[in-house]
C-alpha positions as CSV (number, residue, x, y, z in Angstrom):
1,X,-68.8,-49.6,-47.5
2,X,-65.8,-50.8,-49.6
3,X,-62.3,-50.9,-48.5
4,X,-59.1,-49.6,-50.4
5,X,-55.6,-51.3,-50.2
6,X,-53.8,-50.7,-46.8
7,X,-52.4,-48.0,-46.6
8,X,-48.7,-49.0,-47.1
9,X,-45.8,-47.3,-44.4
10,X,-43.2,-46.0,-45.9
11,X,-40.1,-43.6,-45.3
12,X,-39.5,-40.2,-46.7
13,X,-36.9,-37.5,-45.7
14,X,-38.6,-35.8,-43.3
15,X,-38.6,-32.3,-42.7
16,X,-37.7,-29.9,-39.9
17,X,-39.9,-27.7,-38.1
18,X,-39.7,-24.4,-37.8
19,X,-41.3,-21.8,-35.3
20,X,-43.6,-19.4,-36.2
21,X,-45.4,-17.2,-32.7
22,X,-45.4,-18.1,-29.4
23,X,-48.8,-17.4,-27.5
24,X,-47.3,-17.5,-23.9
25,X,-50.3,-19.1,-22.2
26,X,-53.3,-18.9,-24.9
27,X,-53.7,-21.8,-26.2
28,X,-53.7,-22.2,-30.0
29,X,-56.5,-24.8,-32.2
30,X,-57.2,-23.4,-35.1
31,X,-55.1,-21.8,-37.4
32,X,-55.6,-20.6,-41.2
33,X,-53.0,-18.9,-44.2
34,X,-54.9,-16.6,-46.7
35,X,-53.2,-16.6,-50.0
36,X,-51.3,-13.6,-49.1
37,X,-49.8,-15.1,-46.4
38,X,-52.1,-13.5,-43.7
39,X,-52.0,-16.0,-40.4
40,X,-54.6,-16.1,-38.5
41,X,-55.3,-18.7,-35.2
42,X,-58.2,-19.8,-32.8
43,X,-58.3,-19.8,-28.8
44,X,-60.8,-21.5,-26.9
45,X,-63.0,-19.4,-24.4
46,X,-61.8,-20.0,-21.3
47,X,-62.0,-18.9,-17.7
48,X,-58.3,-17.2,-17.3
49,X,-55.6,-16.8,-20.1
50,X,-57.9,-15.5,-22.5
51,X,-58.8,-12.4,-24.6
52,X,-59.4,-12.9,-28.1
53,X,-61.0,-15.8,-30.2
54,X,-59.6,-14.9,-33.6
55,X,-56.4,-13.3,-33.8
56,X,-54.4,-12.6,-37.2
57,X,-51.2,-12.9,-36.4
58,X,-48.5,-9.8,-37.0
59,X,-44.8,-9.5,-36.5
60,X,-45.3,-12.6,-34.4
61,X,-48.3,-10.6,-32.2
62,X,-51.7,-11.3,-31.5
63,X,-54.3,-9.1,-33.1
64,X,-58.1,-9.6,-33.1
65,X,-59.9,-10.1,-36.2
66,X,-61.7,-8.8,-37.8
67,X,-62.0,-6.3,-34.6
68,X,-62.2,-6.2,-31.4
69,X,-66.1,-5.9,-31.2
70,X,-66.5,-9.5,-32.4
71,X,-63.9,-10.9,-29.4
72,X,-65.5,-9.2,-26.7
73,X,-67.0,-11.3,-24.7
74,X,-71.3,-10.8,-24.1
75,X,-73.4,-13.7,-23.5
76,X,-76.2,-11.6,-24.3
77,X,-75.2,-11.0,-27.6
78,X,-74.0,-14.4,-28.6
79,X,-75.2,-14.4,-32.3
80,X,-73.2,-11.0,-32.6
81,X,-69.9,-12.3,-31.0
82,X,-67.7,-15.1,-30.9
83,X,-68.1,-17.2,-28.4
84,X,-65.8,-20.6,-28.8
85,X,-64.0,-20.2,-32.3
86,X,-62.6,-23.8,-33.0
87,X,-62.1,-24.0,-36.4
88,X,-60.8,-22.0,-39.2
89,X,-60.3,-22.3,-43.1
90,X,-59.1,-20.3,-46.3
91,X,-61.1,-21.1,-49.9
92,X,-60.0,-21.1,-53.0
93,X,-61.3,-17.1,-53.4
94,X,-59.6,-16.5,-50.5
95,X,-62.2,-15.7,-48.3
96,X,-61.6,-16.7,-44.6
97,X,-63.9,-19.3,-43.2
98,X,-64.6,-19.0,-39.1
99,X,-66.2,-22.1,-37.5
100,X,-68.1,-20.8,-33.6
101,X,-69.6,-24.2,-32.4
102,X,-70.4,-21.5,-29.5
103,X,-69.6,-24.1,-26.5
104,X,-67.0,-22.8,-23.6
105,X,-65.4,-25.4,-21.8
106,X,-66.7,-28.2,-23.8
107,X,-70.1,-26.9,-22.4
108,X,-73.6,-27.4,-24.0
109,X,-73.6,-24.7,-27.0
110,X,-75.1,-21.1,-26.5
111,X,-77.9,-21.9,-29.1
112,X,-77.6,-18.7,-30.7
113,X,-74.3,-18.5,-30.7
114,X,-73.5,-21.5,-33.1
115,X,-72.6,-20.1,-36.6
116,X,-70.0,-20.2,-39.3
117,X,-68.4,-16.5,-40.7
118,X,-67.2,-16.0,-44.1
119,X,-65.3,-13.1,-43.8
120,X,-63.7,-11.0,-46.8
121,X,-59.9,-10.7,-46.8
122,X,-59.4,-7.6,-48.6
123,X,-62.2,-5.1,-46.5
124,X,-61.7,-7.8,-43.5
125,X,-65.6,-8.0,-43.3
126,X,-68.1,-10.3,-42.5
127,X,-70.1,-11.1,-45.7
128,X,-72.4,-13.5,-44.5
129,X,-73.1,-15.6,-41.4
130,X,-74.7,-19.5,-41.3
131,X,-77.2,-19.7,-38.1
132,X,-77.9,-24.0,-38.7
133,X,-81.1,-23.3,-37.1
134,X,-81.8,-26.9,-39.0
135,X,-79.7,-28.8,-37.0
136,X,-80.3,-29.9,-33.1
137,X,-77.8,-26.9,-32.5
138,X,-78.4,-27.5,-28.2
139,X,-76.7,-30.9,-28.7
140,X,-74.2,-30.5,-31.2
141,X,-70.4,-30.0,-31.3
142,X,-68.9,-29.0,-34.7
143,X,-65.8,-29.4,-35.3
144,X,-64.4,-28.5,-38.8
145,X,-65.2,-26.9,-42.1
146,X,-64.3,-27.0,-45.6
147,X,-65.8,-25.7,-47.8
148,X,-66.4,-26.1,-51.8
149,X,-66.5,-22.6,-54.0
150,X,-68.0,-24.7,-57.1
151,X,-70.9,-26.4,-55.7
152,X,-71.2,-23.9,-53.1
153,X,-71.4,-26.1,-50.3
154,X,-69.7,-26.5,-47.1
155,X,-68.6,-29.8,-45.7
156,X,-68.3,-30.0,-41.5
157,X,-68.1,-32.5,-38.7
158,X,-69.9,-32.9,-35.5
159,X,-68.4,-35.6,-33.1
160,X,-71.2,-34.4,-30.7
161,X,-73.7,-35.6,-33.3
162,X,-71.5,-38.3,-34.5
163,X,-72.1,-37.0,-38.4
164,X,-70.5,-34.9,-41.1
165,X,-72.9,-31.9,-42.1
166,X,-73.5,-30.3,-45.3
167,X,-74.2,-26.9,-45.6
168,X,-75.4,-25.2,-49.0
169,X,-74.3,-22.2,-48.9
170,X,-76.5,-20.8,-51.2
171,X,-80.1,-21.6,-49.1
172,X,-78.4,-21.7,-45.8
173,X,-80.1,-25.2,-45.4
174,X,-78.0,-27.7,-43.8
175,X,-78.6,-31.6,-43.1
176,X,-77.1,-34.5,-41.1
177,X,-75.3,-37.3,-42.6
178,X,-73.5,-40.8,-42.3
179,X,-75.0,-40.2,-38.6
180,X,-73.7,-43.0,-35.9
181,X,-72.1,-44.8,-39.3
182,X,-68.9,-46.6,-37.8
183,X,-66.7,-44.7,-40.0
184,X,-67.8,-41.8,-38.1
185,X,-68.0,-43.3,-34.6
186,X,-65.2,-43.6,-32.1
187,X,-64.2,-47.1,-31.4
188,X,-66.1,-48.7,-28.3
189,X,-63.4,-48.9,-25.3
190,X,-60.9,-47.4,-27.3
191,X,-58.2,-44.9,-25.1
192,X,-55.8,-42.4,-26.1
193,X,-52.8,-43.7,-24.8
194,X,-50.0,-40.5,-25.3
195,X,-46.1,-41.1,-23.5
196,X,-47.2,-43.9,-21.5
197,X,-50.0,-42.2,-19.6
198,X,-54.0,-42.8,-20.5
199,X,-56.1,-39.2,-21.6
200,X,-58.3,-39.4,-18.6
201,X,-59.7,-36.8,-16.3
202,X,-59.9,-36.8,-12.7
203,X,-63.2,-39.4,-12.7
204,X,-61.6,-41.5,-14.6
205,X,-63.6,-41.0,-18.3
206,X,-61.5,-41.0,-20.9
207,X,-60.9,-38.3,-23.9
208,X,-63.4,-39.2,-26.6
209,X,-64.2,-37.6,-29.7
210,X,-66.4,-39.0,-33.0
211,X,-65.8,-37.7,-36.3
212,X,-63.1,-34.8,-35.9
213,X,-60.6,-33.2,-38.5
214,X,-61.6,-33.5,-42.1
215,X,-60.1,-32.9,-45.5
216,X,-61.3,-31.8,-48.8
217,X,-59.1,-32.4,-52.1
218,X,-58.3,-29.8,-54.2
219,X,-60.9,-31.3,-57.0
220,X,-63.4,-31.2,-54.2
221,X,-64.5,-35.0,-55.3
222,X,-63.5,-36.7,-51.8
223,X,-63.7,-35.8,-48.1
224,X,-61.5,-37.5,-46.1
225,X,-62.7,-37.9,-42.6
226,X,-62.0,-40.2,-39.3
227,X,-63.2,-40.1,-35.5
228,X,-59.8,-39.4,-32.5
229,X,-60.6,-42.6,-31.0
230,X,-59.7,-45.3,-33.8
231,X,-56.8,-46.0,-35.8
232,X,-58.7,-45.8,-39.5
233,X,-59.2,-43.2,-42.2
234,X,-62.2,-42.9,-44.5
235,X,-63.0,-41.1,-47.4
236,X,-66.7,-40.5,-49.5
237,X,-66.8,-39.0,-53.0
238,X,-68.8,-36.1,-52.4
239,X,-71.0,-36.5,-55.1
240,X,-72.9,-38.9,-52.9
241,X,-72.7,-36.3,-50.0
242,X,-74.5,-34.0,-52.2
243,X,-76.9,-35.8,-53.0
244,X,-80.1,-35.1,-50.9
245,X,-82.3,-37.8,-52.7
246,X,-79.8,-40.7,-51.4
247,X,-81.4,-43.2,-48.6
248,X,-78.8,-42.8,-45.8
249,X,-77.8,-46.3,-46.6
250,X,-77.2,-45.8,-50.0
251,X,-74.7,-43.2,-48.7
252,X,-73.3,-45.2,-46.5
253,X,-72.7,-48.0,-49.4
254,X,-70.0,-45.5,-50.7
255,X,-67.8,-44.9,-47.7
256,X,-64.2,-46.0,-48.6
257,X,-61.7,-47.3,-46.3
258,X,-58.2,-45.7,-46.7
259,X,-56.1,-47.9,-44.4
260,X,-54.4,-47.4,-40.8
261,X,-53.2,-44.3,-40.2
262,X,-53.0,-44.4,-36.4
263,X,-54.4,-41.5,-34.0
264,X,-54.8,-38.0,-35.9
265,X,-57.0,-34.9,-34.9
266,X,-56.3,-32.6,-37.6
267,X,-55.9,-33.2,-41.2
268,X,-55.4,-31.2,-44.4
269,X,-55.2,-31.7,-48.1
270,X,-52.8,-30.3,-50.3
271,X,-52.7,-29.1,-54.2
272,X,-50.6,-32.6,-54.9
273,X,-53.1,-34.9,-53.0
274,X,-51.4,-35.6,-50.1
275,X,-53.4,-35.9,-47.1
276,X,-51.6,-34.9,-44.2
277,X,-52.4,-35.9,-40.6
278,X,-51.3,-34.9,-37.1
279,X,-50.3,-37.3,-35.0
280,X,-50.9,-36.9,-30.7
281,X,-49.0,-40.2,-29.2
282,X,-46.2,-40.3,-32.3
283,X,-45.6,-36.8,-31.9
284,X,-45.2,-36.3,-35.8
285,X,-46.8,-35.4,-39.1
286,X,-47.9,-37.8,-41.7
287,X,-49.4,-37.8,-44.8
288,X,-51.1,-40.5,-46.7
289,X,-49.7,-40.0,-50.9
290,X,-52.2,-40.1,-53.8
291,X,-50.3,-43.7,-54.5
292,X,-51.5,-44.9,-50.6
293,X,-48.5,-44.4,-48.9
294,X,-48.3,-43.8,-45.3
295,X,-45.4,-41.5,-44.7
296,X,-44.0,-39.6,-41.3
297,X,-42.6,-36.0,-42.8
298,X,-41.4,-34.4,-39.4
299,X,-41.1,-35.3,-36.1
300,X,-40.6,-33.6,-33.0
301,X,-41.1,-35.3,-29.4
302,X,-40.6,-32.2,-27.5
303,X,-42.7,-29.8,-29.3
304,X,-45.3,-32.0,-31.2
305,X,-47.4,-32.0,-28.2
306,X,-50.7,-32.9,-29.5
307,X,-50.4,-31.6,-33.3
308,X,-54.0,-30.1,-33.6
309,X,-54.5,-28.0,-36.7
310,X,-53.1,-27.1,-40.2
311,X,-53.1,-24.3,-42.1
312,X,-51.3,-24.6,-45.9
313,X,-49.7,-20.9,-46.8
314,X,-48.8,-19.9,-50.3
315,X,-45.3,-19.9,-49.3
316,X,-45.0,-23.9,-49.5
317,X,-45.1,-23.8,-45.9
318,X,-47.7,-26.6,-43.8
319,X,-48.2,-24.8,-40.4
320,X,-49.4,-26.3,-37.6
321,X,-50.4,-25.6,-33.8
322,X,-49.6,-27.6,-30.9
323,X,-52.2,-27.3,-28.3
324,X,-50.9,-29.7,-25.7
325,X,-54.6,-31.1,-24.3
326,X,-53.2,-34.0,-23.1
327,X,-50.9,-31.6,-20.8
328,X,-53.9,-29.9,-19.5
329,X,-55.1,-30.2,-16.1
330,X,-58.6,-31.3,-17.0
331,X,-56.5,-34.7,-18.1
332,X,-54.1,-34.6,-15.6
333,X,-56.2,-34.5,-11.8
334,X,-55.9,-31.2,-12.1
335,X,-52.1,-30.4,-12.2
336,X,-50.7,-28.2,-15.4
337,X,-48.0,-29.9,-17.4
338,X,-48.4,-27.9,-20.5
339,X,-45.0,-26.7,-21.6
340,X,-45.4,-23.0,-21.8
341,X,-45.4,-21.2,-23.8
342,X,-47.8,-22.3,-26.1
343,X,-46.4,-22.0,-30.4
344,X,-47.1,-22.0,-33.8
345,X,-44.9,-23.9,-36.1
346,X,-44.7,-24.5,-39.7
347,X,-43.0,-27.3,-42.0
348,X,-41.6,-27.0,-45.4
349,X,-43.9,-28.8,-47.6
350,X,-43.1,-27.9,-51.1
């Protein structure tokens, strides 16, 4: 693994942010801008406070997408419906990408439910549908998709595994990398700490999470990528991710280290290199600059309440959700301090 230059801190005007929807109390993760502008946000299965797993957003209302058949709820049908959309993404055709890692509550996934959508934005069908029936699907947990039109792969994380994935989209075949590699591991004894108060739940355990958000570049030659639970970034040239033939070590040799960045769930690139992450206990937005430069563009201690996702619309707009874990009660013995009602924002980028 080599290591780049720290990434160096530095101050930028930042920028102030704007509010999009409010979701009273469904709670936002994923969220996604098609090139026309067309919004569209994730919400966890969950027991109460919850009807749809894909909504596009219109007029500032939730509508399910791409119908109402594929948010209604059926356990027996699983491979058919959604059953725990987390993650969402728009390609450089525009087609919308829908990550279902098919585990309510945090649960063990629904085997047959675990599969990634590529829907078409202009007859708002689903073209095609990824199964991973390669992968240890019972045990895993992913996280995040990007995906690469030219090489026709996709690129995804799995804290659960404690790996990136890469999925060719072409054979459906999909394989396990960098697994239990420290870039992609959370640090040992390492707790979120977010206004004063440790992310534990009522036994005590702390939040956790391996490799989480991830970032593509615009090129598609680098994936940036990081775990919750430590304070660095990474990045791999995704030649060497593409490479079946490489020994695991061999990949592993080509890991670079960006620098500090702090704690960040989601992250995003944009068509200037920036890398932007969220930031849980700073409340804020950064970005890391093509030149290394570690820069806070908006902050907002009252509604930055963990920063999850970004979405990057046509309209030079960086939109973001706030899904408040930390105000949960699973963290919180129980008691529910999220700030309600739950919102969509967006930043001026560009």
């Amino acid at each position: 693994m080599t290591s780049l230059p720290a990434a160096a801190q530095s101050s930028a005007p930042e920028v102030p942010l704007e509010e999009v929807a409010q979701f009273g109390r469904h709670q936002p993760i994923g969220v996604a801008v098609s090139q026309r502008g067309r919004i569209f946000v994730t919400f966890p299965k969950k027991d109460k406070d919850f009807d749809y797993s894909l909504a596009e957003i219109v007029d500032g209302q939730r509508r399910p997408y791409p119908d109402a058949q594929w948010n209604q709820w059926d356990s027996t049908r699983a491979a058919q419906r959604f059953v725990n959309v987390q993650a969402l993404f728009v390609d450089r055709n525009d087609a919308l990408w829908v990550l279902d890692p098919a585990n309510p509550g945090d649960e063990a996934p629904v085997k047959e439910g675990v599969k990634l959508l590529r829907i078409n934005l202009t007859t708002n069908q689903v073209e095609k549908v990824y199964r991973f029936e390669d992968l240890p699907r019972e045990r895993s947990g992913l996280n995040d998709v990007r995906v690469d039109t030219e090489q026709q792969l996709a690129y995804l994380s799995d804290p659960k595994l404690a790996a990136l994935v890469v999925l060719d989209l072409r054979t459906g075949k999909s394989r396990l990398v960098l697994q239990g590699h420290k870039s992609v591991l959370a640090a040992p004894g390492f707790v979120l700490r977010i206004d004063g108060k440790e992310v534990k739940d009522k036994n005590g355990k702390p939040f956790s999470s391996n490799v989480n958000g991830i970032a593509l570049t615009p090129d598609f030659r680098y994936l940036y990528y990081r775990a919750i639970n430590q304070t660095k970034l990474y990045r791999i040239e995704t030649q060497y991710l593409r490479d079946a033939a490489l020994p695991p070590a061999a990949v592993a040799a080509r890991v670079e280290g960006v620098g500090e960045v702090g704690i960040s769930h989601g992250m995003i690139a944009d068509a200037a290199g920036n890398v932007y992450l969220t930031d849980s206990p700073g409340h804020a937005v950064r970005r890391v600059t093509p030149a290394g430069r570690l820069e806070r563009v908006a902050h907002d201690g009252s509604r930055l309440l963990w920063p999850d996702s970004f979405g990057l619309g046509p309209d030079g707009y960086l939109y973001l959700t706030a899904a408040q874990i930390e105000r949960t009660p699973k963290w919180n013995n129980g008691q529910d301090r999220v700030q309600y009602p739950f919102r969509l924002y967006r930043l001026k980028i560009r």
